[in-house]
C-alpha positions as CSV (number, residue, x, y, z in Angstrom):
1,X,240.3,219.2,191.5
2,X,243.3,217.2,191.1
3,X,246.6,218.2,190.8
4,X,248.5,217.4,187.7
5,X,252.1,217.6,187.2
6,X,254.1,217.7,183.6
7,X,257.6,217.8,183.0
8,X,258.4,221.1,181.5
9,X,261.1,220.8,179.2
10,X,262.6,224.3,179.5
11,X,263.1,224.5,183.0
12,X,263.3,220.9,183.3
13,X,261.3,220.1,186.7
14,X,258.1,218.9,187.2
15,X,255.6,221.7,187.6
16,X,252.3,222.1,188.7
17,X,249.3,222.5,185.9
18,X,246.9,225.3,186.9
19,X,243.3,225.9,185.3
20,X,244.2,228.7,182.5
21,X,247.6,228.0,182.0
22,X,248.9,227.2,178.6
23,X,250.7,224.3,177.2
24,X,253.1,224.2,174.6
25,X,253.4,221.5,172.8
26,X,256.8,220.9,171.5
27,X,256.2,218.0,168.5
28,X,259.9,217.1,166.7
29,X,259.0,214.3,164.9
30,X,256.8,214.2,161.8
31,X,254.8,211.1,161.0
32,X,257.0,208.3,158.2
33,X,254.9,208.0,155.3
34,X,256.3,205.0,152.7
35,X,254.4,204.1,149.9
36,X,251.8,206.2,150.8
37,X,250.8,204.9,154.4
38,X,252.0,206.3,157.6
39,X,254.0,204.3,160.3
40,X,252.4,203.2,163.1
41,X,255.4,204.4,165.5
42,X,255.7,207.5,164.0
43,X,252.1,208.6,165.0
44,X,253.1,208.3,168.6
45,X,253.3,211.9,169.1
46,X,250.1,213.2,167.7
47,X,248.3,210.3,170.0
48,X,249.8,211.8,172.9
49,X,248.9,215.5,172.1
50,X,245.4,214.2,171.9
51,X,245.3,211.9,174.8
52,X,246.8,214.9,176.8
53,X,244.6,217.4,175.4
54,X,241.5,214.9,176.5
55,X,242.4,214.2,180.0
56,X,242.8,217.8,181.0
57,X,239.4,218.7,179.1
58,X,238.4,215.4,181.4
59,X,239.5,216.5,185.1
60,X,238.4,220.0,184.5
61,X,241.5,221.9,183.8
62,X,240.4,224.8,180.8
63,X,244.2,224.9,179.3
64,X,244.8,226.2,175.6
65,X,247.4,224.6,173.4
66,X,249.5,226.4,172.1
67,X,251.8,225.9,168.7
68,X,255.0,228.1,167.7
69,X,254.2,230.4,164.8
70,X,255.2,228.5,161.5
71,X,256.9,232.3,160.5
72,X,258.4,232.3,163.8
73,X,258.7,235.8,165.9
74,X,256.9,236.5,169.3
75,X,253.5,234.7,168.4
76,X,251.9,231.8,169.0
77,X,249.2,229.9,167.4
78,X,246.3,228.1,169.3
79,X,243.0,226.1,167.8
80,X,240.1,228.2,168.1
81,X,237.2,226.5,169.6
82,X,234.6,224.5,168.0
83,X,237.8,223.2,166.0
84,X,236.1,219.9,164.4
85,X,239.2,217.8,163.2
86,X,241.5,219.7,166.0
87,X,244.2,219.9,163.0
88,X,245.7,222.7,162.0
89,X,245.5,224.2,158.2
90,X,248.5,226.0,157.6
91,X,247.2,227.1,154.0
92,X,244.4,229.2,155.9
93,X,246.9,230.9,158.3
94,X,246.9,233.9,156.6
95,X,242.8,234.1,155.9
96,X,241.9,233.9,159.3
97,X,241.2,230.3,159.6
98,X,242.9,227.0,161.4
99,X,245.2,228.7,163.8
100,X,244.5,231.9,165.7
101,X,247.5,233.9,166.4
102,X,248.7,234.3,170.5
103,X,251.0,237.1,171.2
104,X,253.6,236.0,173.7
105,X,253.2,238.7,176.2
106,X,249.4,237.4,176.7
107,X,250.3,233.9,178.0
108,X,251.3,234.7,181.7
109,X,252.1,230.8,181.9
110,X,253.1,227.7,180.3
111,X,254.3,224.4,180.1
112,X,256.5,223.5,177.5
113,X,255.7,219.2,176.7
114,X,257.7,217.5,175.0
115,X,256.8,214.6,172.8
116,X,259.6,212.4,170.4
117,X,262.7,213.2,172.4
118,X,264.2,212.4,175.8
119,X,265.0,214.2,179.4
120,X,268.2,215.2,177.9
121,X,266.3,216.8,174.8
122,X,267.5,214.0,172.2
123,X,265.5,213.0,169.7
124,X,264.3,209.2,169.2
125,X,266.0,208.0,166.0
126,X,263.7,206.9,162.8
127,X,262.6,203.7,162.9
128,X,264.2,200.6,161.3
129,X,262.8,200.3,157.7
130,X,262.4,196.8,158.7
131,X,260.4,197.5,162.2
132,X,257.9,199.3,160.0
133,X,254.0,198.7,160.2
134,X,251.5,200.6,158.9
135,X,248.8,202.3,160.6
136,X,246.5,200.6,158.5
137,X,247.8,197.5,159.1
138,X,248.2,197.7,162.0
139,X,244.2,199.1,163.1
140,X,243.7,195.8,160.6
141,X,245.2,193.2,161.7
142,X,245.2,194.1,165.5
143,X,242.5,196.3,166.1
144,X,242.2,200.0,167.7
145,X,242.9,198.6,171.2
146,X,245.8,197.0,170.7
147,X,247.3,200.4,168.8
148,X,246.0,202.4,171.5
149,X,247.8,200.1,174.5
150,X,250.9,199.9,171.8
151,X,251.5,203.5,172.3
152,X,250.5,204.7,175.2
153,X,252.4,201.6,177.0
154,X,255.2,203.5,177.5
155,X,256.1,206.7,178.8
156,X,256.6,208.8,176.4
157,X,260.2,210.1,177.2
158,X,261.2,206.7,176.7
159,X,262.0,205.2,173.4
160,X,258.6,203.2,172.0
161,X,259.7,199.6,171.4
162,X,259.8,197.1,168.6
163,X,256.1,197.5,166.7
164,X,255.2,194.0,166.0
165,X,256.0,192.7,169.1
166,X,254.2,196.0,171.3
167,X,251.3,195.1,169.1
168,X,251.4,191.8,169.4
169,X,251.6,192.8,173.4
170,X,248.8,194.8,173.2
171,X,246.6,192.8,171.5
172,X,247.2,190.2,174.2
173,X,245.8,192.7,176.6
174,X,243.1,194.0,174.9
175,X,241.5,190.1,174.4
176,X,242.1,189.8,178.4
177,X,240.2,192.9,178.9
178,X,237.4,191.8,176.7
179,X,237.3,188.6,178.8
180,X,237.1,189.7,182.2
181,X,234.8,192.5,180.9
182,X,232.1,189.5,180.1
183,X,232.2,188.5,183.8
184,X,231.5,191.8,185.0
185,X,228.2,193.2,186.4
186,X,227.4,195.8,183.6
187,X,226.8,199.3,184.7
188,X,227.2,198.1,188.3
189,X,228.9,199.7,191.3
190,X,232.8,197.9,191.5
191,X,233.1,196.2,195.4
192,X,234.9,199.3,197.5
193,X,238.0,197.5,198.7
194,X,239.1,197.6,194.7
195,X,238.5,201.2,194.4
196,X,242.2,201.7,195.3
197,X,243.4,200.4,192.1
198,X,241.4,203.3,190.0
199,X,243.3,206.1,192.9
200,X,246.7,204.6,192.1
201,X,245.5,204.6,188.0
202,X,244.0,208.1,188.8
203,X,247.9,209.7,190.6
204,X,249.7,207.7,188.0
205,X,248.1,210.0,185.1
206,X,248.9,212.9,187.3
207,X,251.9,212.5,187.7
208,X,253.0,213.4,184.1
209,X,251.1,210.8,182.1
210,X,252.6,208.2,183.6
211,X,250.2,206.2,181.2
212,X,252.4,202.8,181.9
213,X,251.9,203.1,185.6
214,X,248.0,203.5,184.8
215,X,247.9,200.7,183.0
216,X,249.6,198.7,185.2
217,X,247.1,199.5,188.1
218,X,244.3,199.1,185.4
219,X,245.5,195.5,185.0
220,X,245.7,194.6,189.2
221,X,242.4,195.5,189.3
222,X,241.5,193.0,186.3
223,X,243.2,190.8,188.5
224,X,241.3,191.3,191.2
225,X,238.1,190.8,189.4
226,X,239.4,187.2,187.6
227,X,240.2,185.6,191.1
228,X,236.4,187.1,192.4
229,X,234.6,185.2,189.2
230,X,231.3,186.9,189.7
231,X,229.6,189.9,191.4
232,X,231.6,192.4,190.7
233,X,230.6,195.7,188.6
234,X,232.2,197.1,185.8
235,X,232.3,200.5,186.7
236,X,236.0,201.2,188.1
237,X,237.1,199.5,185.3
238,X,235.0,201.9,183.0
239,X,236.5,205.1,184.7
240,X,240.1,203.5,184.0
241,X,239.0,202.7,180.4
242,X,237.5,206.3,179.3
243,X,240.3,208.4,179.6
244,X,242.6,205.8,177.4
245,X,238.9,205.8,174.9
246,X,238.9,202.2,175.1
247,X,235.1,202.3,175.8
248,X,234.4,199.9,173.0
249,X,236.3,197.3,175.1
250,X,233.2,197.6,177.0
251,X,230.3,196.3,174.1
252,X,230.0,193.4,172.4
């Protein structure tokens, strides 16, 4: 098993994720709904709960998430499993259902993750009115991809970007990975002097989501397989594909 490191925000070091422990997810931004659509940006922090919550589920580690009580006092909340949407209903706190209270002398360990703020603990301001796109518009115009390498192109303690350009950006690199995809030997081994790229992508993630990092080892390896042409198989690229669930990339 790999080891994975997240920046805990209360003690602020990096610390070592063990199978068990919990992680506290500290979200304090709230999506910017205008005219009844949300803003692409301002989803940022609920794609990286769930792209966090996936890639432990992915490299084995059984962590619970854990949420503070909306009352406050020495509880938390978790989702119980089998949770479908994996969205919590505050309205059915109090009839047993969405989240399942956590006392905090149970948890023998957690990490605290931050998302929407930075090192220091300061929050990323709202976004210009004028820098707005909606989500809708933006899946739309651009396509899942492109909103998927828009957000997770940055580390998340840094500020996000300018939306029209990131998309824009990302839906650059989403066509190039649909391109080299159509030379690649489907459900092939990849050639074993390229499997270094996935190891870098593979530490990057480890080493507190450094999703950017990942992607930019992704995209040497795409590299790689442009100057080859031909004969080499798609299956590293899959691996670095999966855990950003840009699978569809992959189908025509």
């Amino acid at each position: 098993m790999r080891e994975i490191r997240l920046y805990d925000s209360l003690s602020g070091e990096l610390v070592a994720v063990s199978p068990g422990d919990a992680i506290r997810v500290e979200v304090r931004t709230s999506p910017v709904v205008t005219a009844g659509t949300v803003d692409v940006a301002s989803t940022r922090p609920f794609v990286l709960f769930s792209f966090l919550e996936r890639y432990l589920q992915r490299e084995g580690f059984p962590t619970k998430f854990l949420f503070n009580s909306p009352a406050g006092g020495d509880s938390f909340y978790e989702l119980p499993d089998g949770d479908e949407d994996g969205v919590a209903d505050p309205d059915g706190l109090d009839e047993g259902r969405g989240l399942l209270p956590v006392s905090r002398s149970d948890v023998e360990r957690w990490v605290n993750v931050c998302f929407g703020a930075d090192r220091e603990g300061r929050e990323w301001p709202p976004v210009d009115p004028r820098e707005r796109v909606p989500l809708a518009q933006a899946l739309k115009g651009f396509g899942h991809p492109a909103v998927a390498l828009y957000l997770l192109g940055t580390h998340y303690s840094q500020p996000l970007g300018n939306a029209h350009a990131g998309l824009a950006n990302g839906s650059r690199h989403a066509r190039r990975l649909r391109e080299v995809v159509a030379t690649l030997e489907p459900d092939t081994p990849s050639p074993a002097d390229m499997r270094r790229h996935v190891q870098e992508f593979q530490e990057a993630l480890a080493d507190d989501l450094d999703t950017p990092s990942a992607l930019v080892s992704m995209f040497e390896w795409v590299l790689e397989a442009e100057r080859r042409g031909t004969g080499v198989g798609d299956r590293d690229l899959r691996r670095m594909l999966e855990p950003f669930e840009l699978d569809d990339l992959l189908t025509f």
